[in-house]
C-alpha positions as CSV (number, residue, x, y, z in Angstrom):
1,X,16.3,39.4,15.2
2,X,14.9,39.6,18.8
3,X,17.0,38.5,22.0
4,X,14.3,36.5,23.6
5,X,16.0,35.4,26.4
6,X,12.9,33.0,27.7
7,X,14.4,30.6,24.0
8,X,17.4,29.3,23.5
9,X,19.2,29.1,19.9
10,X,19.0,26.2,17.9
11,X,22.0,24.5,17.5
12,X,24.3,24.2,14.3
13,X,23.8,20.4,14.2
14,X,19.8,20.8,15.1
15,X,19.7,23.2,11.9
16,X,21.3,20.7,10.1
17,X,19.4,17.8,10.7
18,X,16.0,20.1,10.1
19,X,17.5,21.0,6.6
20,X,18.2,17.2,6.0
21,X,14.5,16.4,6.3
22,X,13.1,19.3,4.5
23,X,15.2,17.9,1.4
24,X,13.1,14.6,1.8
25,X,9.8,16.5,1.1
26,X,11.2,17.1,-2.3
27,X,12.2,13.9,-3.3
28,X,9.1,11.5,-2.9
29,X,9.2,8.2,-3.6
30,X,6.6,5.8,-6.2
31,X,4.9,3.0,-3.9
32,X,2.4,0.6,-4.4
33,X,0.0,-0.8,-1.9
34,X,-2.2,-3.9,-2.3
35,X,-5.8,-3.4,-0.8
36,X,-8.0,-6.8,-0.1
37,X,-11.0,-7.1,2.5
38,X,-13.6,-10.2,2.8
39,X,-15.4,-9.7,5.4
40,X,-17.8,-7.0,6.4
41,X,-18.6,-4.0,4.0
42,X,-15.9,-4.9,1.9
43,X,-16.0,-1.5,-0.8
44,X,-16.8,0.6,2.2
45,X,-13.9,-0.6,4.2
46,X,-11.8,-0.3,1.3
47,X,-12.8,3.4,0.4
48,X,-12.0,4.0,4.1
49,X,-8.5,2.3,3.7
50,X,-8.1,5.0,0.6
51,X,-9.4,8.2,2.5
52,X,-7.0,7.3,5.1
53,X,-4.3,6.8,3.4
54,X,-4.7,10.0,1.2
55,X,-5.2,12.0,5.0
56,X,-1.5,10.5,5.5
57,X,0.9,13.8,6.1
58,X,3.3,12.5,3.4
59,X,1.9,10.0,0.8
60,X,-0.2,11.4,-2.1
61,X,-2.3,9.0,-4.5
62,X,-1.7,9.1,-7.9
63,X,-3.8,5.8,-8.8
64,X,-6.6,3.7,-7.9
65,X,-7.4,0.3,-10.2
66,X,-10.5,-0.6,-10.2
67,X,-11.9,-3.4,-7.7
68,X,-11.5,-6.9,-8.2
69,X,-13.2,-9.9,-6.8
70,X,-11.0,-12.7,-6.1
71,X,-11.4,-15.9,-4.1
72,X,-9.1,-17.0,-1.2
73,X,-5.5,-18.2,-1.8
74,X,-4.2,-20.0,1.0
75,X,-5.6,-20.2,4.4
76,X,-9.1,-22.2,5.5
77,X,-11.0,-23.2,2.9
78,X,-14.6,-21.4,2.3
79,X,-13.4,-17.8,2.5
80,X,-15.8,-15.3,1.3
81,X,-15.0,-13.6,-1.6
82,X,-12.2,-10.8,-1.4
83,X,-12.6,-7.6,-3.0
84,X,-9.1,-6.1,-3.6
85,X,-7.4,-2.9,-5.0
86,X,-4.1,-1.7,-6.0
87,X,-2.5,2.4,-4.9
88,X,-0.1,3.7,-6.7
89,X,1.7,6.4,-4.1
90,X,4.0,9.1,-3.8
91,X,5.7,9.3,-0.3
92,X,8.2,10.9,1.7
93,X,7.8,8.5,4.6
94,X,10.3,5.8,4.7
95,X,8.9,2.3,4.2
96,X,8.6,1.5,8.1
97,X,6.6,4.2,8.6
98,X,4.9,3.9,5.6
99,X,4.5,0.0,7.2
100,X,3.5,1.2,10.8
101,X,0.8,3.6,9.2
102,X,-0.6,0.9,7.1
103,X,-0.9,-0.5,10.3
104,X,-2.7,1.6,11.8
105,X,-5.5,2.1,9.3
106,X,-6.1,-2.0,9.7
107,X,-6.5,-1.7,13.2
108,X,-8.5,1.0,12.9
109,X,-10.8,-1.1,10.5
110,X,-11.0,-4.1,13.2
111,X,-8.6,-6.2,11.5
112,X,-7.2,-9.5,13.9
113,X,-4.4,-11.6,13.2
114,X,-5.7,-14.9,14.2
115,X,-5.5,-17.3,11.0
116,X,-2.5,-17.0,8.5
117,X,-4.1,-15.8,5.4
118,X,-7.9,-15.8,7.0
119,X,-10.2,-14.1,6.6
120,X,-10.0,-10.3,7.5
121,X,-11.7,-6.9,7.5
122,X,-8.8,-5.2,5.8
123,X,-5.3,-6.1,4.5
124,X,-2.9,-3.2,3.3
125,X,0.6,-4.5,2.0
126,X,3.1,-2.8,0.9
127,X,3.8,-4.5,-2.9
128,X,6.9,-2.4,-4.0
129,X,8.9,1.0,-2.8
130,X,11.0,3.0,-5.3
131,X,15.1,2.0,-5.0
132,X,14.3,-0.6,-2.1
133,X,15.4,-3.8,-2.1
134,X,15.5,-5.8,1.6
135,X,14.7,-9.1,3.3
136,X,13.7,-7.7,6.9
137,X,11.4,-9.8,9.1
138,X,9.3,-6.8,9.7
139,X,8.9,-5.7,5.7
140,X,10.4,-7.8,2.7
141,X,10.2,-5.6,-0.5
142,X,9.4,-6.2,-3.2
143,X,6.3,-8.3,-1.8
144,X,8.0,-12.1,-1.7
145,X,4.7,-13.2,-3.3
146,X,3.1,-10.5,-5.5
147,X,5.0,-12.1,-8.5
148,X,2.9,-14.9,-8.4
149,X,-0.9,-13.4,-7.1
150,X,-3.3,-12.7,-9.7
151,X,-5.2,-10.4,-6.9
152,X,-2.5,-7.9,-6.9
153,X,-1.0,-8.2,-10.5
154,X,-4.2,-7.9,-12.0
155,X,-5.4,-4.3,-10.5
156,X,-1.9,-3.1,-10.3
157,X,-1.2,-3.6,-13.6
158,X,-4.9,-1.8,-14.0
159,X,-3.4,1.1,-12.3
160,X,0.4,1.4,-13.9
161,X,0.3,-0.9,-17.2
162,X,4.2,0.4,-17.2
163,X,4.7,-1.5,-13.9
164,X,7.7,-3.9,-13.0
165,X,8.7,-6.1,-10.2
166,X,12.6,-6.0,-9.2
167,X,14.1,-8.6,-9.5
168,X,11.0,-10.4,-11.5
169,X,9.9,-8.8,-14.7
170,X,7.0,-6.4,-16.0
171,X,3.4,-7.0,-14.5
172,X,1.6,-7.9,-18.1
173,X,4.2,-10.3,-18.2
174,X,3.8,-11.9,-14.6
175,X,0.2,-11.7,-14.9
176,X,-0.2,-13.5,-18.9
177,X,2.2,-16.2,-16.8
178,X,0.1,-17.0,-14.1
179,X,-3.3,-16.0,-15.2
180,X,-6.3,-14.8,-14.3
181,X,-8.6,-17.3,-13.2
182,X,-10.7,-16.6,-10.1
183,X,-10.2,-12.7,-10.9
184,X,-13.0,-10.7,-12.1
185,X,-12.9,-7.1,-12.7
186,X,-16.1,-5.8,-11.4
187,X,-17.3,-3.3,-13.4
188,X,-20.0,-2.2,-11.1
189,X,-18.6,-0.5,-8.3
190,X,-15.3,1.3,-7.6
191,X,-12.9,3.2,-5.6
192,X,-12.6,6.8,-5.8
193,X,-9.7,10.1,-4.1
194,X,-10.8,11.9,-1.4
195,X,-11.7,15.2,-2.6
């Protein structure tokens, strides 16, 4: 080992911390993100949403549902049509980040916040992260509605039929209870991984 003395030596606790993280990239956790866009090129923005999120250091995709076309639920009246998706993910990042970097990519896709549940470019929630369980203003997991949505059962169970929600029950089983009217599976176009 060299005696640079233009560096100094990384610290005990420095080391540490470094080892710590490395660990993380070896234990990735299962997440599932709801896709939905209703304004605009709605697949196009959509595959964007996935290339993104696939160029995220961190978070792998192991599963794309097909698309489904789904009318407004809640908000103004005489929405356009949403097309939605579900990801199934692997991730090192923690789910704020994961939050902050979903984000980003609808920012980056000209989403605004101006209408609770309008109409919108791009929506990317976070459904459900592996072992988490919270009520935080900023991120309440598992998703405090997905139970009850036919536009995010209905692909996600297309992309894990094994899926569960804590706390609620097994996706087929939410989904037979609340149905699928209003849902259509379109057959016709589709998402795909970067490659």
């Amino acid at each position: 080992m060299s005696s640079d003395p233009t560096t100094t030596p990384v610290s005990p606790e420095v080391e540490q911390q470094v080892d710590e993280a490395d660990s993380t990239l070896h234990n990735p956790r299962r997440a599932v993100i709801a896709l939905g866009s209703n304004l605009g090129n709605r697949l196009e923005t959509l595959q964007g949403a996935v290339d993104a999120l696939e160029d995220t250091p961190g978070v792998r995709i192991k599963a794309v549902s097909a698309v489904y076309e789904t009318e407004g639920v809640g908000g103004p009246e005489d929405q356009p049509a949403y097309l939605n998706a579900v990801l199934v993910l692997r991730t090192t990042l923690p789910p704020g980040s994961l939050l902050e970097r979903a984000n980003a990519v609808e920012d980056a896709f000209g989403r605004v916040r101006a209408v609770r549940w309008g109409p919108r470019t791009l929506d990317v929630d976070i459904v459900a992260y592996e072992g988490v369980v919270q009520d935080a203003a900023e991120l309440t997991l598992p998703h405090p509605r997905a139970h009850e949505r036919a536009f995010v059962l209905a692909p996600w169970l297309d992309a894990d039929p094994a899926a569960e929600i804590p706390g609620h029950g097994p996706v087929a089983e939410l989904l037979a209870s609340v149905g699928e009217k209003g849902v259509l599976r379109r057959a016709d176009i589709s998402l795909h991984l970067p490659e």
